[in-house]
C-alpha positions in Angstrom: -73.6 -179.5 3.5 -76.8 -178.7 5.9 -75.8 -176.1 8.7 -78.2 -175.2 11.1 -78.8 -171.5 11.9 -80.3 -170.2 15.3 -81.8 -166.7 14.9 -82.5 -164.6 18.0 -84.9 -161.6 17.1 -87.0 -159.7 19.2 -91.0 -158.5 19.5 -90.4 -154.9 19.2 -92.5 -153.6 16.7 -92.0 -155.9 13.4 -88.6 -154.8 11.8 -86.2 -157.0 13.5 -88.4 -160.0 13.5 -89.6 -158.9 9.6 -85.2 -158.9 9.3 -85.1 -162.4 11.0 -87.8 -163.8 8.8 -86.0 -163.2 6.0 -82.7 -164.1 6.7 -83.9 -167.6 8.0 -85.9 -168.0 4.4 -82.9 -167.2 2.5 -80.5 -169.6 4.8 -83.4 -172.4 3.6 -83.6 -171.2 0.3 -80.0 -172.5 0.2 -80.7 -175.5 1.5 -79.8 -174.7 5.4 -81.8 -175.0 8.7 -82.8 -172.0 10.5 -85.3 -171.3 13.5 -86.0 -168.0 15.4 -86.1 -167.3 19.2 -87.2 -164.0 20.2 -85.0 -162.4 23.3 -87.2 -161.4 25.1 -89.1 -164.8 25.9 -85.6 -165.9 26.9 -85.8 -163.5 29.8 -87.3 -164.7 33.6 -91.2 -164.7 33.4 -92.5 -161.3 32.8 -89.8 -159.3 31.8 -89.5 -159.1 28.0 -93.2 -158.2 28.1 -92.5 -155.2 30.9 -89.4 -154.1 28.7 -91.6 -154.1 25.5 -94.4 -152.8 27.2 -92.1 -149.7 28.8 -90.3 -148.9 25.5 -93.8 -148.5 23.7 -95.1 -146.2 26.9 -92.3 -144.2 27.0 -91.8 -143.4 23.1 -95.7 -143.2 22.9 -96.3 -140.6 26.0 -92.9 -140.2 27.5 -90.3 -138.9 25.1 -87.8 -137.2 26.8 -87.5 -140.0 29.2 -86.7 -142.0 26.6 -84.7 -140.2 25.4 -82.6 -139.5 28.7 -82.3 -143.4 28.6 -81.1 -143.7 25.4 -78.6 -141.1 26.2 -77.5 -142.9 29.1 -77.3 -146.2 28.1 -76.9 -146.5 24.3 -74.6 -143.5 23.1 -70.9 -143.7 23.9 -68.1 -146.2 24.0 -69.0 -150.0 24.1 -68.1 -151.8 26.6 -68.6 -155.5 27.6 -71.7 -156.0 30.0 -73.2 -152.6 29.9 -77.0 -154.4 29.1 -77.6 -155.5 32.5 -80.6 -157.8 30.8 -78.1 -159.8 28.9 -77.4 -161.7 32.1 -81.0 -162.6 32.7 -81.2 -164.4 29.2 -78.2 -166.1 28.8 -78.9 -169.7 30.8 -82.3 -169.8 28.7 -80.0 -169.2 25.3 -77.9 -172.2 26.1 -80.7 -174.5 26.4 -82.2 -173.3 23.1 -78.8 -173.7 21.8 -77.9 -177.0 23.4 -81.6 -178.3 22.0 -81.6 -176.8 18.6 -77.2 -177.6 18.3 -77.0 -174.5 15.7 -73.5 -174.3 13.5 -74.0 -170.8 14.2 -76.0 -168.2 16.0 -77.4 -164.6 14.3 -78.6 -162.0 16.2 -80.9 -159.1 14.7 -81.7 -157.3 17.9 -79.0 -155.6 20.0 -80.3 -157.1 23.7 -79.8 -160.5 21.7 -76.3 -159.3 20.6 -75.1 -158.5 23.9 -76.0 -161.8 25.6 -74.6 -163.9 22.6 -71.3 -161.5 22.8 -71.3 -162.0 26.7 -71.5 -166.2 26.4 -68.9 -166.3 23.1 -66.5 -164.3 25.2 -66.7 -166.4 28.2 -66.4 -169.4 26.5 -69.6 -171.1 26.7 -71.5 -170.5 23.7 -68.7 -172.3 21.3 -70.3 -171.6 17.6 -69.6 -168.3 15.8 -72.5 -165.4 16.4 -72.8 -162.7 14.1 -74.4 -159.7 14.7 -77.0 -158.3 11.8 -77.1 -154.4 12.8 -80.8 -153.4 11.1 -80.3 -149.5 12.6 -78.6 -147.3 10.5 -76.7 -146.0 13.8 -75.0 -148.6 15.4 -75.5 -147.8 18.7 -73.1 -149.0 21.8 -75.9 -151.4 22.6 -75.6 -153.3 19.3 -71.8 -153.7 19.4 -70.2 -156.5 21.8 -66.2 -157.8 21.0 -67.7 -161.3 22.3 -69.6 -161.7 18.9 -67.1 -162.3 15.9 -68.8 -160.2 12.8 -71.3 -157.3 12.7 -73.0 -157.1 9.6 -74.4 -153.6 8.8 -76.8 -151.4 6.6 -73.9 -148.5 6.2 -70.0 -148.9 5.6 -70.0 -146.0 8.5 -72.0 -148.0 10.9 -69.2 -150.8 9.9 -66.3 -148.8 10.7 -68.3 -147.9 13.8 -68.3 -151.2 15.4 -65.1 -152.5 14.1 -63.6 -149.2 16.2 -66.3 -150.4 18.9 -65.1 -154.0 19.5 -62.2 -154.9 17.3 -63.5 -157.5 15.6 -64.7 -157.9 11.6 -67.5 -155.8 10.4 -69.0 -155.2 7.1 -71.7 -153.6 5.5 -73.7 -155.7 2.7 -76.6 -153.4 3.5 -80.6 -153.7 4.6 -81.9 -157.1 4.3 -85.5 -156.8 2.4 -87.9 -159.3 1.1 -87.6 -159.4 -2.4 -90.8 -158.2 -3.3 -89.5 -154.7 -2.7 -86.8 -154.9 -4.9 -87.5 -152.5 -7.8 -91.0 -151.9 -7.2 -91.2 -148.7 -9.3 -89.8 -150.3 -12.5 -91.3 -150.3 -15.7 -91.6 -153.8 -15.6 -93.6 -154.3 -11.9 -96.4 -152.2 -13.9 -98.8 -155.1 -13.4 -98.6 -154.5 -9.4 -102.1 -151.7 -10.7 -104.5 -152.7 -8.2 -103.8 -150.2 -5.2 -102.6 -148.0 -8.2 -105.9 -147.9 -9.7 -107.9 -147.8 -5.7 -105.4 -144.6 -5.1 -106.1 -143.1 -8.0 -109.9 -143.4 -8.0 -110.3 -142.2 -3.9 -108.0 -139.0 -5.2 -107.5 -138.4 -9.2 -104.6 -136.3 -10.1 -103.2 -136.4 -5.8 -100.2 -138.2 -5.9 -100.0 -140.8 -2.7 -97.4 -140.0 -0.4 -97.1 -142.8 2.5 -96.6 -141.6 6.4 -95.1 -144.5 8.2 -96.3 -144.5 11.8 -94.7 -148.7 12.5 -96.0 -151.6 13.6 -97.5 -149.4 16.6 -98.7 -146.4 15.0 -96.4 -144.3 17.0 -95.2 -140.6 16.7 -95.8 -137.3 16.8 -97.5 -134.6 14.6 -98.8 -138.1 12.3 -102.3 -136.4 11.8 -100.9 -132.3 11.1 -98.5 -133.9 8.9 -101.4 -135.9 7.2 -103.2 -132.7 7.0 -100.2 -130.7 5.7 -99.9 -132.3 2.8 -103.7 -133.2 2.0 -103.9 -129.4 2.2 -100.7 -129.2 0.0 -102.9 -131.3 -3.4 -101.4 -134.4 -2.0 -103.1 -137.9 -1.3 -101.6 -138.9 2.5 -101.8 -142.5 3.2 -101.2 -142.6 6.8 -100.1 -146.2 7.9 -101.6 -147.1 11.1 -99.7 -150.6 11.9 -102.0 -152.3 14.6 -103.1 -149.2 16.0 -106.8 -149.3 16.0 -107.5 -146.1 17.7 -105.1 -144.2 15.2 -106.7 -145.6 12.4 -110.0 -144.5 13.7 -108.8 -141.2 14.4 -107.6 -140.8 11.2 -109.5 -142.2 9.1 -112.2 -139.2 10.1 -109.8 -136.4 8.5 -111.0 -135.6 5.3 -109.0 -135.8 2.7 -106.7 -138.8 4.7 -106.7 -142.1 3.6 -105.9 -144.5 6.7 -104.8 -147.6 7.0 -104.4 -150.8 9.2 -101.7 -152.9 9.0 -100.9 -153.6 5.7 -100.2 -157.1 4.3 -99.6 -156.3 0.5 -96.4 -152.9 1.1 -94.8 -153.7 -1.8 -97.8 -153.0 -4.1 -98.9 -150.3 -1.8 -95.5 -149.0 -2.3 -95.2 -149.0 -6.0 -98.1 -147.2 -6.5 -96.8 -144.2 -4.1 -94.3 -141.2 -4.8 -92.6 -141.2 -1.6 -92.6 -142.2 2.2 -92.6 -139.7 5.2 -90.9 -141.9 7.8 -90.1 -141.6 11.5 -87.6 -144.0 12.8 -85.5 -145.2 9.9 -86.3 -148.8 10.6 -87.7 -151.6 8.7 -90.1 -149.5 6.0 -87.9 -146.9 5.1 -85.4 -149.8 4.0 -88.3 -151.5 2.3 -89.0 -148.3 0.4 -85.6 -147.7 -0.4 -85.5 -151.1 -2.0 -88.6 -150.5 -3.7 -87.3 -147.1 -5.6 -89.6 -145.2 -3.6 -87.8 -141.6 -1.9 -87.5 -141.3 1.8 -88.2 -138.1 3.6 -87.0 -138.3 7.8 -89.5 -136.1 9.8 -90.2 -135.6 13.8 -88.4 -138.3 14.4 -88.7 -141.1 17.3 -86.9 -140.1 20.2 -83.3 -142.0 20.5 -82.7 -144.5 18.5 -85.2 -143.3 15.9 -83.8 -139.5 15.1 -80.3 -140.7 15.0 -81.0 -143.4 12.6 -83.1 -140.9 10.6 -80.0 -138.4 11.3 -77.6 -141.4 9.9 -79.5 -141.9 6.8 -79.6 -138.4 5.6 -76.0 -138.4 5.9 -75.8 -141.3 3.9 -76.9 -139.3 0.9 -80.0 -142.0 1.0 -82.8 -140.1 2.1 -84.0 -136.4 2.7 -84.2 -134.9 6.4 -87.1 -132.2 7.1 -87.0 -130.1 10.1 -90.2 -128.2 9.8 -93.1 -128.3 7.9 -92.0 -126.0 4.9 -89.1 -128.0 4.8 -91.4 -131.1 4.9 -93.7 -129.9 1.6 -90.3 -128.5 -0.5 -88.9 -132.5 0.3 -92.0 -134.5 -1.0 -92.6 -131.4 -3.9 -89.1 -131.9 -5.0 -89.0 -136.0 -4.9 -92.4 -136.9 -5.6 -92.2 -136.3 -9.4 -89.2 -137.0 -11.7 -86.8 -135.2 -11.8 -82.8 -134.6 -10.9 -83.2 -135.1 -7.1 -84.9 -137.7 -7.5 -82.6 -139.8 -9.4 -79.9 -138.6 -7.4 -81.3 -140.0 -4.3 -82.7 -143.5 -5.3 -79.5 -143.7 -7.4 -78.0 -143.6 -3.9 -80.6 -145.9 -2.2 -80.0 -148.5 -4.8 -76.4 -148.3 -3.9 -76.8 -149.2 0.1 -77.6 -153.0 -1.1 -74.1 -153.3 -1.9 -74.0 -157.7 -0.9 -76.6 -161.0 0.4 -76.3 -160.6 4.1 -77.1 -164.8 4.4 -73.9 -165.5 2.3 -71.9 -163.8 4.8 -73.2 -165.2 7.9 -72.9 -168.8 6.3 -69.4 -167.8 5.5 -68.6 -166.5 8.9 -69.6 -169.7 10.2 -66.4 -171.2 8.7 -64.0 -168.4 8.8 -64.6 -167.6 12.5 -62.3 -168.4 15.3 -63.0 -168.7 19.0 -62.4 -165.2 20.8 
């Protein structure tokens, strides 16, 4: 039978709308209905591009006030209502819900979590809502006991917000195109063409990727770059839409930068591994494609605790200088025992199909 899915995602960066995407292609792959809403255009005229606009600011040139922020308002106990924004959105919600009449509603942005949590526990949004957690650390933010299933990258970021709000979590892990999946396999050999560019721009360098987002954000991206182009290394810094990075960059010698990329899982299988900030959307996408994971200078917040979480996991390598930075890509770049050990462990984070769980949720849910 058709069920129609309502997916509210958010403009911050590309992950959790990249997340949302492919969740709703999966949910029609299967025959279902399923349309996206981003949060932030539910909010009163003008906010959701102030809040985007802030968060970029303050990550970008502000870091330690974001990261007294996310101190104050993301780490600690959940607790209904403590997203003051999730008001705002809510009457805008129910007319997208009355208009589109979903079976269920999925959230993949923790703003859109807390005002779906806020209307299932008072009643007035009457379809299930799951939660689809894309951070490794599930923040309080992310976890409201209004919405009736989390679904999570980690089993530990499951247990966190089944502690957090009493109600079902589990932990089917990232949700990734399939186009990453096994990238590096013998049998994706054909993917040669940015293979062969690499190789020709830097012969016997082996490419190491520096992911800088969707907004070319972070800090020490260029000495990094440097580090390892001085270290017989090829650095491909990722720029996202960042046109003045790329132009900075791209004037370092020995740095190859790039735009925003439209073919990553090619560019990815002809890399060695990924320096990565913020434990979002391209680490998981490199983790599905068998390529390693080195966390280094973080994002402030949300960013060095999901790059903290990950290391834990046992599914990616954490540097905390720049010696530590060069032993890391030394060590995974080629084959070898640590190597194996930690995509053996990346390969074991997609542990389920995060779309058959939220169509089964839709049935097995009660009201709260």
């Amino acid at each position: 039978m058709e069920r129609r899915f309502l997916i509210i995602s958010a403009s911050m960066g590309a992950g959790h709308d990249a997340v949302a995407d492919e969740l709703a292609r999966r949910l029609r792959r299967d025959g279902h209905r399923a349309a996206r809403r981003d949060v932030l255009a539910l909010l009163p005229a003008g906010v959701g591009a102030a809040l985007r606009g802030g968060y970029r600011a303050s990550i970008r040139h502000l870091p330690s006030l974001y990261s007294a922020v996310y101190a104050a308002f993301f780490v600690g106990s959940p607790h209904p209502d403590s997203a003051p924004l999730a008001a705002l959105a809510g009457r805008r919600l129910m007319a997208e819900v009355e208009r589109w009449r979903p079976d269920a509603v999925v959230s993949t942005f923790h703003l859109a979590a807390q005002v779906t949590g806020r209307l299932r526990q008072r009643g007035r949004l009457q379809v299930p809502s799951t939660v689809v957690i894309t951070d490794f650390a599930a923040h309080r933010q992310w976890l409201h006991p209004g919405n009736d299933l989390h679904l999570c990258v980690t089993e530990a970021a499951a247990a966190r917000a089944r502690e957090g709000t009493g109600r079902p979590a589990a932990a089917p892990g990232p949700v990734v195109s399939a186009e990453f999946r096994g990238a590096h396999r013998p049998e994706s050999g054909s993917r040669s063409s940015w293979r062969e560019v690499l190789s020709g721009l830097a012969p016997g360098k082996p490419p190491v990727l520096i992911s800088a987002g969707a907004w070319g954000t972070g800090s020490g991206l260029l000495p990094s770059a440097e580090l390892l182009a001085g270290a017989g290394f090829l650095p491909v810094l990722l720029c996202g839409r960042d046109r003045r990075l790329l132009r900075t960059a791209a004037r370092r010698p020995g740095v190859l930068a790039l735009g925003w990329v439209n073919d990553l899982p090619e560019l990815m299988a002809s890399a060695c591994a990924l320096v990565d900030n913020a434990a979002g959307q391209t680490a998981v996408q490199a983790l599905a494609s068998g390529l390693p994971v080195i966390g280094y200078r973080p994002l402030p917040g949300h960013g060095a605790e999901g790059v903290y979480e990950m290391a834990a996991a046992g599914v990616s390598a954490y540097a905390r200088d720049p010696r530590e930075l060069l032993t890391s890509v030394r060590d995974l770049a080629s084959p070898g025992p640590a190597r194996e050990r930690l995509l053996t462990a990346a390969c074991s984070v997609f542990a389920g199909d995060t779309a058959r769980l939220i169509r089964a949720a839709r049935t097995a849910a009660t009201d709260p």
